[in-house]
N, C-alpha and C positions, 0 to 999 in steps of 0.2 A: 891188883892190876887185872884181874881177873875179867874178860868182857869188856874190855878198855873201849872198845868201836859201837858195841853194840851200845854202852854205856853211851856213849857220846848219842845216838841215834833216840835212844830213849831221852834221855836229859831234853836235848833240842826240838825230837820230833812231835814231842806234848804239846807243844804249844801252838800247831796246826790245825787247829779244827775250832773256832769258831761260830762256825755254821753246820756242825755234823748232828746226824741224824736222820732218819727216815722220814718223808715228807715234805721237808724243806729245801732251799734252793742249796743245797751244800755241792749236789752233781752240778756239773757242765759251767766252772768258773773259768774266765780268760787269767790267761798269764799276761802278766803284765811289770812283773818284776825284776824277773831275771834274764839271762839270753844266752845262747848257744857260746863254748868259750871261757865260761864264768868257771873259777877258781877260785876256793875258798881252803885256809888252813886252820884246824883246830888245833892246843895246844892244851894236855891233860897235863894238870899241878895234882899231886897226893901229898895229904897231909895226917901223921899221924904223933908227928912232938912238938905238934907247933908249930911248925916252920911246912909251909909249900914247896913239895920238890918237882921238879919237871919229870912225867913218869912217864909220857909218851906222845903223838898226838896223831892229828887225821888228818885228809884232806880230801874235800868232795868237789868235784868236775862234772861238767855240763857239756852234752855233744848234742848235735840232732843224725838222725837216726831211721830209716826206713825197720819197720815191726812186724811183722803179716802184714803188709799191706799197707800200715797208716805210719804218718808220722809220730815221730815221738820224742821226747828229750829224754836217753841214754845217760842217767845219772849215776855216780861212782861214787861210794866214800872208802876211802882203803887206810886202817889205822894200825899201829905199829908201837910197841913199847922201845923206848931207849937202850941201849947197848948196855948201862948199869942195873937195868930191873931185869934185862935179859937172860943174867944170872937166875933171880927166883921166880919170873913165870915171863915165857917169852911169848909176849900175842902178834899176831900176824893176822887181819882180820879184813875181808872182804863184801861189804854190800851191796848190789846193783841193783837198780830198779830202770824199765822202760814206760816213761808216763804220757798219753794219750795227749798229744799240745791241743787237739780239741776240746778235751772233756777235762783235763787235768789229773784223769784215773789211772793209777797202776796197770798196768795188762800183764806184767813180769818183774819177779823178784827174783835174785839169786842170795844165797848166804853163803859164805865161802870162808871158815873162819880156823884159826889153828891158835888154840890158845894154851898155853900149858903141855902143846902135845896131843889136848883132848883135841880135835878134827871134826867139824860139823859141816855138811853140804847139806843144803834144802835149794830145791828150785821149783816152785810158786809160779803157774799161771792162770790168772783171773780172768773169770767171764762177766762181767759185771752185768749183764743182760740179765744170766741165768742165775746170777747170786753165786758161783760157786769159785772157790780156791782148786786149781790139782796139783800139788806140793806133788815131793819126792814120796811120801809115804804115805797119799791117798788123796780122795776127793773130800771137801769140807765144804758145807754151806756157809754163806757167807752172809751179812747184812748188807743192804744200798748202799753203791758209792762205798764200797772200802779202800781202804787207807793198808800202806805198809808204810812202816817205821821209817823209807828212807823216803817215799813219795810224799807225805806228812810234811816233811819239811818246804818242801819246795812249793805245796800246798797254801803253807801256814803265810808264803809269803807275798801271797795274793789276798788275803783278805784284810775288809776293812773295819781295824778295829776301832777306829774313831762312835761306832753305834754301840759299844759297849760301856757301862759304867764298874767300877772300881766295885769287884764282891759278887760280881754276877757269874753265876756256873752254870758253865755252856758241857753238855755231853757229846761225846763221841765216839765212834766204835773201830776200832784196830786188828787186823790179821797177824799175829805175832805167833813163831812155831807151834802154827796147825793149829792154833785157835783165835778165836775173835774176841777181846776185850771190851766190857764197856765201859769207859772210863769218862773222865770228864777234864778240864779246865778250867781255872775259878781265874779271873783276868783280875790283875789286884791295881792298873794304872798304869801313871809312865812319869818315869824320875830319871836323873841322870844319876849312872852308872860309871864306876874305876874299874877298869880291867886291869890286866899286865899289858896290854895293850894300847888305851889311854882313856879318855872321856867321853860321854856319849849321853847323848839324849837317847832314851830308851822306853821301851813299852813291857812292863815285867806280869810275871803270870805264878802260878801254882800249878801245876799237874795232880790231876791222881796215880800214883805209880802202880805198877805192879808188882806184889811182893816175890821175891824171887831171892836168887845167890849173892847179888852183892846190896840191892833195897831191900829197906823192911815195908815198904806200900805207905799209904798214905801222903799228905801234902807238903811233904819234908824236902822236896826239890824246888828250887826258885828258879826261873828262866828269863835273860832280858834278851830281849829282840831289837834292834835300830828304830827309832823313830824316825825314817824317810823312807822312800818307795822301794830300796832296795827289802825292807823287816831282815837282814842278815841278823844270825843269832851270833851274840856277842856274849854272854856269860851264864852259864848255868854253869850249881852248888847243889852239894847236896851230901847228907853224911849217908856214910854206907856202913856196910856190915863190920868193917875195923877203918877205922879213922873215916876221915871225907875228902870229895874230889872237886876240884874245880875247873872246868872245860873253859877256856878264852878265845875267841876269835885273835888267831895272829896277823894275817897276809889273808889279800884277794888280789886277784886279775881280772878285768875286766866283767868289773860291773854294768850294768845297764846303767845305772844315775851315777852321780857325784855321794859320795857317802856324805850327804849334808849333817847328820848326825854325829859325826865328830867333831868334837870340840876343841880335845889336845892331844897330840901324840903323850903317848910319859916320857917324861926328861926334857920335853923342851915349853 
């Protein structure tokens, strides 16, 4: 249970970058997906006998928002382990990002996370001009156009992946505590996908991870994202350091489109 939030934000946030990298049109995409309002609820399954238990989940919100000066969509994901894993590690976990509605760029991160007890703040504000991060614990050079794990998402859901074909790996670089990632995406298609939630036409990916406390790195995470204009992430898997977890899209409010990508509830 370890990072249950942060987990969710990595799982989901890999599969935003498409068009990342220096040089390229990756800076100054239009939002066209989402809208001020939007509420989305994740829901973490752990599984380590076989059986998927419900171990905790998130939920990420959309506001607009004056920043220094600019606008910006004020996004939130705040996740929570369940009253029965609270017994052996109890996460309480805070992300916030303010993303530029013009440029679609990060300008501020916060981390606000209590997991086990262990307590982590970082607060992150980017100059994208100057390339640089100034976190809680100093100043970091940063590459073009970077990405935080929660602006990534909301990113991922503006772009059009209909120009990619099935095996292609697209690179990208990410600001993750006080350092920057290069990692990448291998886009593997689009199939329809069973959630605990129901059916869906879907567009599914590969990440590179990052090895760390609960990944062991490499292309061991799967991510399906909605096939229609919303790209809401509906299921990433992936095993971890004791057994594996699976993230499901439960509940939204107020989507920009019609979730056409649904096919069935389950059970009916």
């Amino acid at each position: 249970m370890k990072g249950i939030l942060k987990a969710v934000f990595l799982l989901a946030g890999f599969s935003a970058f498409a068009q990342a990298g220096p040089g390229n049109d990756f800076c100054g995409i239009k939002n066209t997906s989402f809208q001020e309002g939007e509420v989305v609820t994740m829901k973490v399954f752990y599984n380590t006998l076989g059986m998927y238990v419900g171990a905790g989940e998130a939920t990420f919100t959309t506001a607009l928002e004056r920043f220094n000066g600019k606008t910006t969509y004020h996004c939130i994901g705040e996740g929570k382990s369940y009253s029965f894993f609270d017994k052996f590690f109890k996460v309480r976990d805070k992300y916030e990002t303010y993303i530029d509605t013009a440029t679609m760029l990060p300008m501020k991160f916060v981390r606000n996370v209590d997991e086990g007890g262990h307590k982590i703040y970082n607060n992150v504000t980017f100059n994208q001009n100057n390339g640089t991060a100034v976190s809680t614990s100093g100043v970091f050079k940063t590459s073009k156009c970077i990405q935080d794990v929660v602006s990534a998402m909301y990113y991922a859901r503006n772009i059009n992946f209909d120009k990619y074909k099935p095996g292609d790996k697209i690179p990208f670089d990410m600001f993750l505590d006080d350092e920057v990632y290069h990692l990448y995406l291998r886009y593997l298609g689009k199939e329809t996908v069973k959630t605990q939630y129901g059916k869906f036409r879907a567009i599914k990916f590969k990440p590179l991870l990052i090895k760390g406390t609960i990944f062991t790195g490499g292309e061991k995470l799967t991510a399906w994202i909605s096939d229609d204009p919303n790209h809401l992430v509906l299921r990433v898997e992936s095993p971890i350091s004791v057994g594996n977890i699976k993230v499901d899209m439960f509940g939204y409010k107020n989507l920009r489109y019609p979730l056409t990508s649904l096919l069935s509830v389950k059970g009916i």
